[in-house]
C-alpha positions in Angstrom: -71.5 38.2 -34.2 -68.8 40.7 -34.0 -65.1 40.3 -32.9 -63.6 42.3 -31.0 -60.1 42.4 -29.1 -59.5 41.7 -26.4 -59.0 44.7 -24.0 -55.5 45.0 -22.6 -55.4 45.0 -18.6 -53.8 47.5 -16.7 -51.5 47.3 -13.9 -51.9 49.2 -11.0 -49.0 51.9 -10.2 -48.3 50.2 -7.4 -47.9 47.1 -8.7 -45.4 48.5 -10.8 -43.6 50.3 -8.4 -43.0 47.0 -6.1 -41.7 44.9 -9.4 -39.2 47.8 -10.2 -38.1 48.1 -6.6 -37.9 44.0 -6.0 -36.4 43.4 -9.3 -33.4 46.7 -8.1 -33.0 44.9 -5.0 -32.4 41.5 -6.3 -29.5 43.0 -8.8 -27.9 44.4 -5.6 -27.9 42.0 -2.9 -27.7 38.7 -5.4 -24.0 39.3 -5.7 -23.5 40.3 -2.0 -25.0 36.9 -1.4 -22.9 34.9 -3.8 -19.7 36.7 -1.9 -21.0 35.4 1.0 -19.8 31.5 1.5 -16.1 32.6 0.2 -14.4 34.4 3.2 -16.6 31.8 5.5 -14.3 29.7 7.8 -11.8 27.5 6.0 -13.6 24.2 4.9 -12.2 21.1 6.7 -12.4 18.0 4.0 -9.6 15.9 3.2 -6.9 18.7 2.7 -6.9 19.3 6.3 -4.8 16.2 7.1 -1.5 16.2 8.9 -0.2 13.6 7.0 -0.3 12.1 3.5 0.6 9.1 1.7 2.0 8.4 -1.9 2.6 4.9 -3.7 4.7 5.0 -6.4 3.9 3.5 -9.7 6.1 -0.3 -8.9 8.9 -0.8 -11.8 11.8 -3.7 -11.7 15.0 -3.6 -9.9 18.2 -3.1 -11.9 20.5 -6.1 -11.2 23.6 -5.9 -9.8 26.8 -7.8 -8.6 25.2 -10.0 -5.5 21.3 -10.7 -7.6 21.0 -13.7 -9.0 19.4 -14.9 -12.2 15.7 -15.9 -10.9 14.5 -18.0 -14.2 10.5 -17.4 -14.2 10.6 -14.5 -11.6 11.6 -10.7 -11.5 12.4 -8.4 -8.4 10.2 -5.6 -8.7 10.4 -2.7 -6.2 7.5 -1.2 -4.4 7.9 2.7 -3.0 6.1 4.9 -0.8 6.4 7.9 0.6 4.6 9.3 4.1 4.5 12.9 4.2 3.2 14.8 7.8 3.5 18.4 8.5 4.4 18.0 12.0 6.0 15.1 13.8 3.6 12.4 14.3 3.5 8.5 15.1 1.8 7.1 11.9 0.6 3.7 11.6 0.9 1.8 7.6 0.5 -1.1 5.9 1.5 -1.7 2.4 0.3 -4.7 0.8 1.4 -5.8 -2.7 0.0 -8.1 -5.6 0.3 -9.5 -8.8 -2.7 -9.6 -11.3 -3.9 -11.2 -13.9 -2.9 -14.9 -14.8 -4.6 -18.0 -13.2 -5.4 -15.8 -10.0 -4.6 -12.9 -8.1 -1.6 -13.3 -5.9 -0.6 -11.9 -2.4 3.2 -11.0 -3.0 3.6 -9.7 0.8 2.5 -7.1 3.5 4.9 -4.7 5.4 3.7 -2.5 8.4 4.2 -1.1 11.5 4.4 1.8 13.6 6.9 4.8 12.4 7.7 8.7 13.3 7.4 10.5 10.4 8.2 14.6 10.0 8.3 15.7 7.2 8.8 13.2 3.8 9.5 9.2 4.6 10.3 6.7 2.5 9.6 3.1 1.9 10.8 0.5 -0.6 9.9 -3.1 -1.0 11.7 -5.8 -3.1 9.8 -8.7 -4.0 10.0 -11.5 -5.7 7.2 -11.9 -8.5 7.0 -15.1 -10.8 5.5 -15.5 -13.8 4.2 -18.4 -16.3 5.9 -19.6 -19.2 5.3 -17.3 -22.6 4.2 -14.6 -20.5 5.9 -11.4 -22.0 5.1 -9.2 -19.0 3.7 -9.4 -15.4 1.0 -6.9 -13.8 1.4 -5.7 -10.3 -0.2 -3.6 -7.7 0.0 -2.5 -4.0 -1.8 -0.2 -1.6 -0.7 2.0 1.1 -2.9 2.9 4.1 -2.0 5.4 7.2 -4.0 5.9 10.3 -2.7 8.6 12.6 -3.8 10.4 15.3 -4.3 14.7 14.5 -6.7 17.5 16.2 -10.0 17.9 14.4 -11.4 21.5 14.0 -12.2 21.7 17.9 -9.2 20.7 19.1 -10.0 17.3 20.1 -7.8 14.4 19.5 -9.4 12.0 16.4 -8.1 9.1 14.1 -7.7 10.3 10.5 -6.7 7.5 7.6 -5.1 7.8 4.2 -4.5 5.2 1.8 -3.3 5.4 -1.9 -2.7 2.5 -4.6 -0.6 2.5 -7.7 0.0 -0.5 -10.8 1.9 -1.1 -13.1 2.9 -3.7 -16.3 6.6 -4.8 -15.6 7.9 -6.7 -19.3 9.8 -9.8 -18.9 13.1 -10.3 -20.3 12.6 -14.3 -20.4 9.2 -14.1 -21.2 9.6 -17.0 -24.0 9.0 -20.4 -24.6 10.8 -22.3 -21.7 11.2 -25.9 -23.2 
């Protein structure tokens, strides 16, 4: 029995022709449709929002004159900031709270109806106690805005924002109490 090769098979002109031609046409109109989607209409996601909200991280308030020494507590100030392109009646609440310890703690809510155009800003002071031997205290709070902007069509909608921030404030007494 004799081996012999296999004998190669050939591919019609034709055949070639149309893999030449559809391969060319690929390399032309592939980057055409890539460019495509780029100068489409402007995308509306979260970006397209009249009005934006900030926390800041929370730190502790610097004493003066009229504060009083607290013993196992510390003032610790809370900011935000409400920004809106255009002058519009924004609704927030800010809620703040202390972590960690025995349990999570509700420190206090603020919120209500404002105008805001342009930049806005709010501070909180609150008091915040902590246990004995604890050298520092964690806190938290979240801002959310609901407002009231035109969508893409030009109808009237309710758009939301919201934005949290935390921070580790150290305790000056945070020793032994006896």
């Amino acid at each position: 029995m004799a081996i012999t090769s296999p004998t190669p098979q050939r591919h019609p002109l034709a055949a070639k022709l149309a893999l030449v031609s559809t391969v060319s046409l690929g390399l032309l109109a592939g980057p055409v449709a890539l460019a495509g989607p780029a100068s489409a209409a402007p995308e509306h996601g979260k970006d397209d929002k009249n009005c934006h909200v900030t926390a800041y991280k929370p730190y502790k308030a610097e004493r003066d004159g009229k504060d009083r020494d607290y013993g196992k507590s510390v003032k610790v100030v809370f900011k935000f900031k409400i920004h809106c392109d255009k002058g519009t009646r924004v609704y927030f609440d800010h809620k703040m709270f202390k972590h960690g310890g025995r349990d999570d703690k509700d420190l206090g809510r603020d919120h209500g109806w404002v105008w805001v155009h342009g930049n806005k800003y709010f501070d909180s002071k609150e008091k915040v106690s902590f246990d004995r031997g604890d050298k520092d205290v964690k806190v938290s709070h979240t801002v959310k805005i609901q407002f009231k902007d035109k969508d893409r069509h030009g109808h009237w909608t309710w758009k939301s924002d919201s934005d949290r921030a935390h921070a580790t404030i150290k305790v000056e007494k945070g020793r032994d109490y006896r």
